[in-house]
C-alpha positions in Angstrom: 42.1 44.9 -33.4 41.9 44.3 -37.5 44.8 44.6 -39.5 44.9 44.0 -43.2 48.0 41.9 -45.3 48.7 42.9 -49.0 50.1 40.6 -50.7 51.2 40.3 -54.7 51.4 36.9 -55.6 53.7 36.2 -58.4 52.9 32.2 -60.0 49.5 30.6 -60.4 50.0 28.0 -57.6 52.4 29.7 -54.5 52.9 29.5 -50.9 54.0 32.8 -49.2 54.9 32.8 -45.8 53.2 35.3 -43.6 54.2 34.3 -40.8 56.7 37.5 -40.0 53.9 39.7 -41.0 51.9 38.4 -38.2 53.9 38.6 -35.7 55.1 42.1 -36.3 50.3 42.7 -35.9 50.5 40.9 -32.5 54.1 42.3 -31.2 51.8 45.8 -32.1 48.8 44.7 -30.4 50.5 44.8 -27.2 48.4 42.2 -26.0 49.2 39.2 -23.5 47.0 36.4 -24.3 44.3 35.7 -26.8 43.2 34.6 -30.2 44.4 35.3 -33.7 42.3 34.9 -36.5 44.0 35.0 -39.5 41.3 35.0 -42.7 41.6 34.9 -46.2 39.7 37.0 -48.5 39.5 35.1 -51.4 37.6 31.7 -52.7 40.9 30.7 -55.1 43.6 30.9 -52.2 43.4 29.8 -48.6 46.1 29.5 -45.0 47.8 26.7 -43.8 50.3 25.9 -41.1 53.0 24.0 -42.2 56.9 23.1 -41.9 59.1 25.9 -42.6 62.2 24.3 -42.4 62.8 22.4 -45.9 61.4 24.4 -48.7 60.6 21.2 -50.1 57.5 20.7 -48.0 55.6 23.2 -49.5 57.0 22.0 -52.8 55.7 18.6 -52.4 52.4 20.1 -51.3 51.8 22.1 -54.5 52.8 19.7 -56.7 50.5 17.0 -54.8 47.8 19.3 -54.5 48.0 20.0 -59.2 47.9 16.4 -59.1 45.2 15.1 -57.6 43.4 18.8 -58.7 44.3 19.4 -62.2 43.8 22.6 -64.3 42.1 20.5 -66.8 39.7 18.6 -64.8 36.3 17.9 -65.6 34.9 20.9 -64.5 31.4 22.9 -65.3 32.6 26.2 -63.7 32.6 28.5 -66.9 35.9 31.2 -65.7 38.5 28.3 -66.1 39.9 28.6 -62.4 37.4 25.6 -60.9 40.9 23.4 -59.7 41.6 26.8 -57.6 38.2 26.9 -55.6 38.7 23.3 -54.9 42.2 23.6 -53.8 41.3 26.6 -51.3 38.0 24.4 -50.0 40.4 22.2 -49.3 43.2 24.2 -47.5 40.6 26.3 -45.8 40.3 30.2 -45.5 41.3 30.5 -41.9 43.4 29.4 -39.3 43.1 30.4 -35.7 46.0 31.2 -33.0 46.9 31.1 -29.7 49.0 34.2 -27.9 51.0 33.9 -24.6 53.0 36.6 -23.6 52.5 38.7 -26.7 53.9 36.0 -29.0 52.3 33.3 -31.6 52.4 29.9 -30.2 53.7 28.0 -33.1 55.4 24.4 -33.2 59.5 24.4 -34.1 58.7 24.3 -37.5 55.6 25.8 -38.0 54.8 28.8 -39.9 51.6 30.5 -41.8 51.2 30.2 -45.3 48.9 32.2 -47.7 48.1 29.9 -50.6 47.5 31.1 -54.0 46.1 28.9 -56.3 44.3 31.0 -59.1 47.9 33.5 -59.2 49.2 35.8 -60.3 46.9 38.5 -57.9 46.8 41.2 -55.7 45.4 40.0 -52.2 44.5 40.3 -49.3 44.2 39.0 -45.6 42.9 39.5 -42.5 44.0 39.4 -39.2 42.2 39.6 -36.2 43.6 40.3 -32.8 40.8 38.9 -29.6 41.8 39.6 -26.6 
């Protein structure tokens, strides 16, 4: 099973939690134990599992992530977005899931996070169902 996530992000650098969305694709699936794959279209944004709890976690991570990868940065890359292909190498296009008894295994405060770095977009992501 393949669904697809639309998503409109809204700043240049943003976390969205997707985590509901994802759920909501496995609670459909029906299916009792396997994989999810969830994959990120894009070579500006990338997923990450992280705390969920304080809003200031993803914060700090944005903030820390502009810092050490500025805008303005010595960069070669001609479309002006080269901080934003770096940041996503970083974070990673993927992350992969377990399922037990047609629910995400998660930590307490875990949830998925799209991450937009090269914003405001349309986009998209994939997630893949293996049973």
């Amino acid at each position: 099973m393949i669904k697809e996530i639309s998503l409109s992000t809204s700043r240049r650098n943003e976390l969205i939690d997707v985590t509901k969305e994802i759920k909501e694709i496995i609670k459909q699936s029906k299916i009792k134990q396997g994989i999810c794959v969830v994959y990120c279209l894009h070579t500006t944004a990338g997923i990450t599992i992280n705390e969920s709890a304080d809003p200031d976690v993803q914060r700090d991570i944005l903030v820390n992530l502009s810092k050490l990868i500025p805008k303005d940065g010595d960069y070669q890359h001609s479309e002006g977005n080269s901080d934003a292909h770096i940041k996503s190498s970083l974070i990673g296009a993927s992350e992969i899931l377990i399922i037990k008894d047609n629910s995400l295994i998660l930590g307490t405060w875990q949830n998925i996070y799209f991450a937009e770095f090269d914003g405001p977009r349309q986009r998209k992501v994939i997630v893949k169902i293996i049973n």
